[in-house]
C-alpha positions as CSV (number, residue, x, y, z in Angstrom):
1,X,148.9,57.8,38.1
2,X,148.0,60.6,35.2
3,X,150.7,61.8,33.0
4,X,153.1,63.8,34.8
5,X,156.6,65.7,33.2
6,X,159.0,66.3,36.2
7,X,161.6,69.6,35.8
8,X,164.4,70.3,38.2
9,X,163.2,73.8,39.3
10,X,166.6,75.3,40.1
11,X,170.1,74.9,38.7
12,X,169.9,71.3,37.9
13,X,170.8,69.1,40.4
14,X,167.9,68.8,42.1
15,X,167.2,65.1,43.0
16,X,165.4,64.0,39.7
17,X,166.4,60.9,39.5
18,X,165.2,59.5,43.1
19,X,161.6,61.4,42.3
20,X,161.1,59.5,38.5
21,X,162.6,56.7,40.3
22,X,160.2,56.3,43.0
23,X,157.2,58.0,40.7
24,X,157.9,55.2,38.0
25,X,156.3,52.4,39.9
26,X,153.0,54.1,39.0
27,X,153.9,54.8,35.7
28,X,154.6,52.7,32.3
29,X,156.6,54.5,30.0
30,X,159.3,57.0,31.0
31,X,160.5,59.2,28.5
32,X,163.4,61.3,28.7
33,X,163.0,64.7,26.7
34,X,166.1,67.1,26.4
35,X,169.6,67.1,26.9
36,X,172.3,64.8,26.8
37,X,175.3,63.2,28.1
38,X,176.0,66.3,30.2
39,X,173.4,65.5,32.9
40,X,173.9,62.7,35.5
41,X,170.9,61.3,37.3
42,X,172.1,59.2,40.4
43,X,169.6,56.4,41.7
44,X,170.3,54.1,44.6
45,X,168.6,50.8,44.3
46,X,169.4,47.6,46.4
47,X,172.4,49.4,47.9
48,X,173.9,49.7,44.3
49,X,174.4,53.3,43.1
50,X,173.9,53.8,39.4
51,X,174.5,57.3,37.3
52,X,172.1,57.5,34.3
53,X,173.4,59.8,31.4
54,X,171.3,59.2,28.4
55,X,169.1,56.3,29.6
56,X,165.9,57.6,31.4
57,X,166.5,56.5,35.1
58,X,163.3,54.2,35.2
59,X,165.0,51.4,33.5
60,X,165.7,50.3,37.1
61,X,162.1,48.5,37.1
62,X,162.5,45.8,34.7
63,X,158.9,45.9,33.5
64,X,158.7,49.8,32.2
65,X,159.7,51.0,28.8
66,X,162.1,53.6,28.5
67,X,162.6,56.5,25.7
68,X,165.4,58.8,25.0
69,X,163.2,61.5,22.9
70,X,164.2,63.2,20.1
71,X,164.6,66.0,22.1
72,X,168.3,64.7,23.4
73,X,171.4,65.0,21.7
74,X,172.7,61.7,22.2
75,X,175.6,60.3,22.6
76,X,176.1,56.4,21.0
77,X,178.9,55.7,23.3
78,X,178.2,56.6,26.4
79,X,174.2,55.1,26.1
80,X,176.2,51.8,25.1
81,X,178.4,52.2,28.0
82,X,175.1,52.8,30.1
83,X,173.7,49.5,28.5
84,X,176.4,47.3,29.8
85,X,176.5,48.3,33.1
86,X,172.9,47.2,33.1
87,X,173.4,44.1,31.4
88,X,176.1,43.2,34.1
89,X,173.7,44.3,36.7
90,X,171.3,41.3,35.4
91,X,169.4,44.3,34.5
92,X,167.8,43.8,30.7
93,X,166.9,46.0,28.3
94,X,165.8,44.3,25.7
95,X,162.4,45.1,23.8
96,X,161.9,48.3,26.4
97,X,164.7,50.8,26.0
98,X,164.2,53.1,22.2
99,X,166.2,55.6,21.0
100,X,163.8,58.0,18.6
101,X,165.5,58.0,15.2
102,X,165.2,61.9,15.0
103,X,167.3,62.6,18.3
104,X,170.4,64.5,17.0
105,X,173.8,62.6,17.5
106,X,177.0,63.9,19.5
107,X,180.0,62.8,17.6
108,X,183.9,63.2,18.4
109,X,184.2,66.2,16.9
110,X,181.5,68.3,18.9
111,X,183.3,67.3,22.1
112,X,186.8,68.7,20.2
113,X,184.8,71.8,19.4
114,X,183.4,72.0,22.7
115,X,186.8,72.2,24.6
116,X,188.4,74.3,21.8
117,X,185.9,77.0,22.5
118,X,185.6,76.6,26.1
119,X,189.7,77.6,26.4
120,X,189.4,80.4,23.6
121,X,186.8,82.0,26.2
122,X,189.5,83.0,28.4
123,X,187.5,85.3,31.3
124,X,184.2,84.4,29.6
125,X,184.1,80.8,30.3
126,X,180.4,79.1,30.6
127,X,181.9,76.1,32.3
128,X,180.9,73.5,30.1
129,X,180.9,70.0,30.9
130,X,182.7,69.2,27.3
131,X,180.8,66.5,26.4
132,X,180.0,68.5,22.9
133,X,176.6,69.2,23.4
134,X,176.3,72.7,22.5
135,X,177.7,72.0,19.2
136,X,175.8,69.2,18.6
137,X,172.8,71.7,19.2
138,X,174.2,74.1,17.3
139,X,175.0,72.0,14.3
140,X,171.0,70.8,15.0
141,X,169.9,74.5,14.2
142,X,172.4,74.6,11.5
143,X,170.8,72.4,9.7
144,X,173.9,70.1,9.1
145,X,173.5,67.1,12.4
146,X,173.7,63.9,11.6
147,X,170.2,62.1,13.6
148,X,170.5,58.8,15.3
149,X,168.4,57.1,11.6
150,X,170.8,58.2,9.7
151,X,172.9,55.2,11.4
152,X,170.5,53.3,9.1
153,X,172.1,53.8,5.7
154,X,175.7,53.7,6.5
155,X,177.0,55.4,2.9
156,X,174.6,57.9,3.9
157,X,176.0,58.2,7.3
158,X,179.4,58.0,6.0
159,X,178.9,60.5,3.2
160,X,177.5,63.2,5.8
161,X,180.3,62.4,8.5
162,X,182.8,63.1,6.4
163,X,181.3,66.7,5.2
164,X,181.2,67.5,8.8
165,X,184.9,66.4,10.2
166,X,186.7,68.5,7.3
167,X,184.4,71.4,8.6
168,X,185.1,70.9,12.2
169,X,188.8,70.5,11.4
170,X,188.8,74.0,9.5
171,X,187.3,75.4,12.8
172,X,188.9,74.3,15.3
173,X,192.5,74.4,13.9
174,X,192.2,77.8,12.1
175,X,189.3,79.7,14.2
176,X,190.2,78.5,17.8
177,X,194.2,77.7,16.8
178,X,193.8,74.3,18.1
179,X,195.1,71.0,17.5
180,X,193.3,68.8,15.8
181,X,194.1,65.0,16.9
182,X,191.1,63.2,15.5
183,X,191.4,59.9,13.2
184,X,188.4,60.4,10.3
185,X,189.1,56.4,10.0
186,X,189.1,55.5,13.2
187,X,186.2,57.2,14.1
188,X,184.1,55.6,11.4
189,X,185.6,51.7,12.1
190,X,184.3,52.8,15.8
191,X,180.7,53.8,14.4
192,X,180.4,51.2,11.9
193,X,180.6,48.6,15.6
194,X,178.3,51.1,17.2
195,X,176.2,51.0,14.3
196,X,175.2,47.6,14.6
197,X,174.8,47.6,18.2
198,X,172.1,50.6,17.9
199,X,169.5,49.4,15.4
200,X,167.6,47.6,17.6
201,X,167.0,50.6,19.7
202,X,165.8,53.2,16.7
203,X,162.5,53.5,16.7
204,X,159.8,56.4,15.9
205,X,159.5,57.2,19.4
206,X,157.0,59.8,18.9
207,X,154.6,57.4,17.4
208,X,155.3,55.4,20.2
209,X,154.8,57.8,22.8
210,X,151.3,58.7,21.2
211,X,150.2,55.0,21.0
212,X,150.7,54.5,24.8
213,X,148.7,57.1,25.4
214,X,145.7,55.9,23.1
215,X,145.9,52.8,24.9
216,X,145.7,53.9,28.4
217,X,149.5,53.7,30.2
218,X,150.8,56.4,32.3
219,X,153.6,58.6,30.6
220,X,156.1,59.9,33.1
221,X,158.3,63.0,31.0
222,X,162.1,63.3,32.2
223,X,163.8,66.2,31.9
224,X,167.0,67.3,32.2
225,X,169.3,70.3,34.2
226,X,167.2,72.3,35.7
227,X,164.6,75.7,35.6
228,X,167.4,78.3,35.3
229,X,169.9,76.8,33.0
230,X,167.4,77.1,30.2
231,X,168.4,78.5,27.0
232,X,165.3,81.0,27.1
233,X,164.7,81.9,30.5
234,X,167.8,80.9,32.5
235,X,170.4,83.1,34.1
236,X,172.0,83.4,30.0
237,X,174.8,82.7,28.8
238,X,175.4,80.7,31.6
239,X,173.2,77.8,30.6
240,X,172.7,74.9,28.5
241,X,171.9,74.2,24.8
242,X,168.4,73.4,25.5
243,X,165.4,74.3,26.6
244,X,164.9,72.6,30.4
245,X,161.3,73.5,31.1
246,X,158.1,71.5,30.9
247,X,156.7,72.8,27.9
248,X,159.2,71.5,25.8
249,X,158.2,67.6,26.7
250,X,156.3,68.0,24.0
251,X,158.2,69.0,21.1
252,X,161.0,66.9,22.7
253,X,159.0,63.1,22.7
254,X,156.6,64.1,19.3
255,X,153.3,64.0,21.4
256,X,150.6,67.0,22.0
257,X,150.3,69.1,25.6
258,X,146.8,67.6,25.6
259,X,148.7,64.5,27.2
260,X,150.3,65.9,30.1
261,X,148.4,66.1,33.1
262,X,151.0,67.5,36.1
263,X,154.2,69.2,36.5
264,X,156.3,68.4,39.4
265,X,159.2,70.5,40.1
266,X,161.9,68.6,42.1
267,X,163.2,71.3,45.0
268,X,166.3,70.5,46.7
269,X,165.1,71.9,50.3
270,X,168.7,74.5,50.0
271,X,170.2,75.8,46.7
272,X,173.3,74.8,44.7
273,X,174.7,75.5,40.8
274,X,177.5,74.3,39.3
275,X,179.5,76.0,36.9
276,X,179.7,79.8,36.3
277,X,177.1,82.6,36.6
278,X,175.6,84.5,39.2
279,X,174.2,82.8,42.3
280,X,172.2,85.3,44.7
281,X,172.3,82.8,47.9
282,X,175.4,81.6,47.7
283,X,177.3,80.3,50.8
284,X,181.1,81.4,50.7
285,X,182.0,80.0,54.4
286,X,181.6,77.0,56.3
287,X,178.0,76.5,56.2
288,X,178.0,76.4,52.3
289,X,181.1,73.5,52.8
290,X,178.8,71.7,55.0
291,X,176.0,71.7,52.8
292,X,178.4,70.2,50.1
293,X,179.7,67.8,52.6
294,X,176.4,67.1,53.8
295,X,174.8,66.7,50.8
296,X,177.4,64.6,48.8
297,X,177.2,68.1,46.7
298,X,179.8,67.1,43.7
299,X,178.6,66.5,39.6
300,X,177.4,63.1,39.3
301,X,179.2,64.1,35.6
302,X,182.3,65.9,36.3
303,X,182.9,65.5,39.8
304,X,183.0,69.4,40.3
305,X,182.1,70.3,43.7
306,X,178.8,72.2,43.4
307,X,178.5,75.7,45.0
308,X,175.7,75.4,47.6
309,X,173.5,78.6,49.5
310,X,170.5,79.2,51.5
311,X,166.5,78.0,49.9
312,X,165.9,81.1,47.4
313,X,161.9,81.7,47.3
314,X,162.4,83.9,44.3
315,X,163.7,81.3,42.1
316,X,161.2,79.2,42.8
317,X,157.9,81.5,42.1
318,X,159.4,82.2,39.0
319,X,160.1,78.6,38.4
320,X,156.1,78.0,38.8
321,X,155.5,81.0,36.8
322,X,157.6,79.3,33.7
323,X,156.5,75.8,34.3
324,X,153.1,76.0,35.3
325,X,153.9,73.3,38.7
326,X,151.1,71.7,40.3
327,X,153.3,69.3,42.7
328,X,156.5,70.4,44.4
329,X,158.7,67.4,45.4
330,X,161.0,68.1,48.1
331,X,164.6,66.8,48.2
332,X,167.3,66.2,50.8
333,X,165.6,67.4,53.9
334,X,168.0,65.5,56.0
335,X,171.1,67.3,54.7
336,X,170.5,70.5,57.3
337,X,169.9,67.8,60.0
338,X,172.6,69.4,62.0
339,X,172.0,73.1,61.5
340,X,171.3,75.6,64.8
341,X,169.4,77.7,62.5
342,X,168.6,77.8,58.6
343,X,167.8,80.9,56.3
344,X,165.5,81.1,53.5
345,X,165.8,83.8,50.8
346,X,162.0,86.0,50.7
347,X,162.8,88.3,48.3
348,X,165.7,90.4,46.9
349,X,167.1,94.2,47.1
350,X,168.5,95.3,43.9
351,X,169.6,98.6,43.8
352,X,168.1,99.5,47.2
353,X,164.6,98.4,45.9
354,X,162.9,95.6,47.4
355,X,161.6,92.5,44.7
356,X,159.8,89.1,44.8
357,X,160.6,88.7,40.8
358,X,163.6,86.9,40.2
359,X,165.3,89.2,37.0
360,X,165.4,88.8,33.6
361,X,168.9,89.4,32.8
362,X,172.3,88.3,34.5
363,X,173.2,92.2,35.4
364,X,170.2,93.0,37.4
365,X,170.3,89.2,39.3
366,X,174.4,89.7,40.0
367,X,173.5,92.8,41.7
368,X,170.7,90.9,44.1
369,X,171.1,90.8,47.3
370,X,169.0,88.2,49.9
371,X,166.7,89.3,52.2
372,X,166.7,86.2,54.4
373,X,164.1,85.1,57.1
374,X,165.3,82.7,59.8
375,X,164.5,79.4,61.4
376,X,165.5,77.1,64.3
377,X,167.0,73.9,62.9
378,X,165.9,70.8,64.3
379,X,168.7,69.0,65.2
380,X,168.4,65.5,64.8
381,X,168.2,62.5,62.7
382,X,165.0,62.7,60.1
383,X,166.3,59.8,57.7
384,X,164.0,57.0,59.5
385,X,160.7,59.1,59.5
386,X,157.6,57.3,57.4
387,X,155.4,59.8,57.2
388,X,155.1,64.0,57.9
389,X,153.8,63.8,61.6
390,X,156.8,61.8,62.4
391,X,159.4,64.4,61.4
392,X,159.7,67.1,64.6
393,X,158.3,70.2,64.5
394,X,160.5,72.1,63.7
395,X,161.3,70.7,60.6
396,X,157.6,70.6,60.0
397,X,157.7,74.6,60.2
398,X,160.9,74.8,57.8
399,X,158.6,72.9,55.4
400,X,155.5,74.9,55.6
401,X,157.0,78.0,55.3
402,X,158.5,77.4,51.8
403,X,155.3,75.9,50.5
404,X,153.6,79.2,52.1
405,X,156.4,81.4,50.0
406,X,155.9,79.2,47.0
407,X,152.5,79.6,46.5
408,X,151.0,77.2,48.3
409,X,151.7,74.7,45.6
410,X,150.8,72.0,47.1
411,X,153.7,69.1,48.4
412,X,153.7,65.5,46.3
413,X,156.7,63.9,48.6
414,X,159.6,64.9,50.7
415,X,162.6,63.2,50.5
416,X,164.9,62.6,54.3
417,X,167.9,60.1,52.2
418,X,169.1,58.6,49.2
419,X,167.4,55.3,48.9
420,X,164.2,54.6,47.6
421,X,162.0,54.0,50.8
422,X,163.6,57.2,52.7
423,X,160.8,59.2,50.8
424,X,157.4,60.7,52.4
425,X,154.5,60.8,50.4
426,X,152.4,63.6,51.4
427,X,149.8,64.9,48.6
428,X,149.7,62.0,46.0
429,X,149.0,62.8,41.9
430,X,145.1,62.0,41.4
């Protein structure tokens, strides 16, 4: 298989994890990109369900290598936590999972910061996930982060820790009028543990990443969220700390574009966000709670129930646009199994004027109203289907006419279920 980044072309929550799950057979080295703790990739494997933070979900083959790039703000803790659920899984990761040494770390006092700020917000609230990853980016701009080598030279560590909890404990006690609760000796007996767990997992990952290509393996690039929570081009402020599209594998895993070969954008088949922000297609009744129901539509890292709507067109042609796709993979086709009939968003009115370009700026997209077209569902049970001519007609239709408003972008696989063998390859990566 040629090297391939996959980018969640909506709000996140998109499927990733089944699509570089089933995709990573082909490859050899998986690399996740951006982010951080705040994402949750879900894979179900041999009946067992697994939720991948930090660790790029194609661990579950025991013969890949896996990279968290420096790209990711990472979290020591929870990758660790990660870890042992593997190893009691009888799942190794010895000698094939690397952290890059110049990933920025999330420490105990970014996730105090985080929720300070979050309740100082009052009206304004982003609805972060509080797992201190917007301070950790911002302190990464700042110039001050402390990187996952500097775990190396623990004075140095020390030294550079220390700087950085008296600053957050100025902040947050006399900027947000917050308590303050953390232990500066605790913390560090906790690190200096972690410390000696991590070593073997620091690598330079980008010189890693550019040696596997030299040598011929497949590079699969995982990233994070999804199209419109990027820090550029997303529906701003409500967003994440990073940037979420495929153009940043690169400055996120040290290698040039030269290496990447496709972009697949994993499309859940309907829409859902979770969090705050606008939300054009949004589905305030009983179909939007079947969808959640349906769908098992709650955050694989907070366990908020996700707000689900109609398939928005708009989103996606801009999601191309930014991302340059040349694969859509479709994702959970079986959750509108049950529906009479099943809208898809063609364009938007805003203002009285007719668009097909999703907005710029939150103002203009709040105002958006859905022009929907409408189809007959298909009313039965897809989930056992092996290949396209086995799903009915009807459903058939549903999936031609979003490729049709999508620009034709040609289909890699459409997932009907969760597992991995519930998945119908239809035009494979060449």
């Amino acid at each position: 298989m040629p090297n391939a980044v996959i980018v969640g072309t909506q709000w996140g929550d998109e499927g990733k994890a089944k699509v570089i799950d089933y995709l990573t057979e082909r490859s050899d080295v998986i690399i996740r990109f951006q982010g951080g703790a705040n994402a949750g990739h879900t894979v179900i494997a041999n009946g067992r369900k697994f939720v991948f933070h930090l660790v790029p979900s194609g661990i579950m083959y025991p013969d890949k290598t896996c990279i968290v790039g420096n790209g990711v703000v990472f979290d020591c803790e929870q990758f660790l936590k990660e870890v042992d659920e593997l190893n009691d899984f009888g799942i190794s990761v010895e000698n094939r999972l690397f952290v890059s040494d110049l990933a920025h770390l999330v420490l105990p006092y970014h996730k105090a910061q985080d929720n300070a700020a979050e309740s100082n917000m009052g009206q304004g609230k982003i609805g972060t996930t509080g797992r201190g990853i917007g301070p950790a980016y911002s302190d990464k701009v700042s110039r001050i982060g402390l990187r996952v080598g500097d775990l190396r030279d623990w004075d140095l560590f020390t030294e550079k820790f220390t700087a950085n909890f008296e600053l957050k404990k100025k902040l947050i006690q006399s900027v947000y009028n917050s308590d303050f609760k953390l232990s500066i000796d605790e913390i560090l007996g906790n690190y200096k543990v972690i410390r000696d767990r991590m070593l073997s997992f620091i690598k330079d990952t980008g010189f890693l990443s550019f040696d596997a290509t030299r040598n011929g393996k497949r590079l699969l690039f995982e990233g994070a969220q999804g199209t419109f929570l990027d820090i550029d081009h997303g529906t701003y402020p409500f967003v994440t700390s990073s940037n979420t599209l495929s153009g940043y594998a690169c400055p996120g895993c040290g290698i040039g574009p030269s290496a990447i070969n496709h972009v697949i954008g994993i499309t859940k088949v309907y829409t859902t966000r979770v969090g705050n922000g606008p939300f054009p297609t949004e589905l305030n009744d009983a179909t939007g709670e079947k969808l959640r129901h349906e769908g098992g539509e709650f955050g694989a890292t907070t366990g908020r129930p996700r707000r689900c709507g109609w398939f928005d067109s708009v989103m996606i042609r801009k999601s191309a646009q930014l991302n340059g796709l040349t694969r859509l993979a479709l994702t959970k086709l079986d959750v509108l199994n049950t529906l009479d009939t099943i809208k898809i968003c063609t364009h938007y009115e805003i203002n009285g004027k007719k668009t097909e370009q999703f907005p710029t700026g939150i103002h203009d997209l709040s105002r958006a109203v859905p022009v929907y077209t409408e189809m007959e569902g298909w009313k039965c049970d897809i989930s056992g289907c092996k290949t396209l001519q086995d799903l009915p007609s009807k459903a058939l239709q549903y999936i031609r006419k979003l490729q049709n408003l999508c620009y034709d972008i040609p289909i890699l696989i459409v997932s009907i279920g969760p597992d991995r063998n519930q998945t119908i390859e239809v035009d494979p990566l060449v």
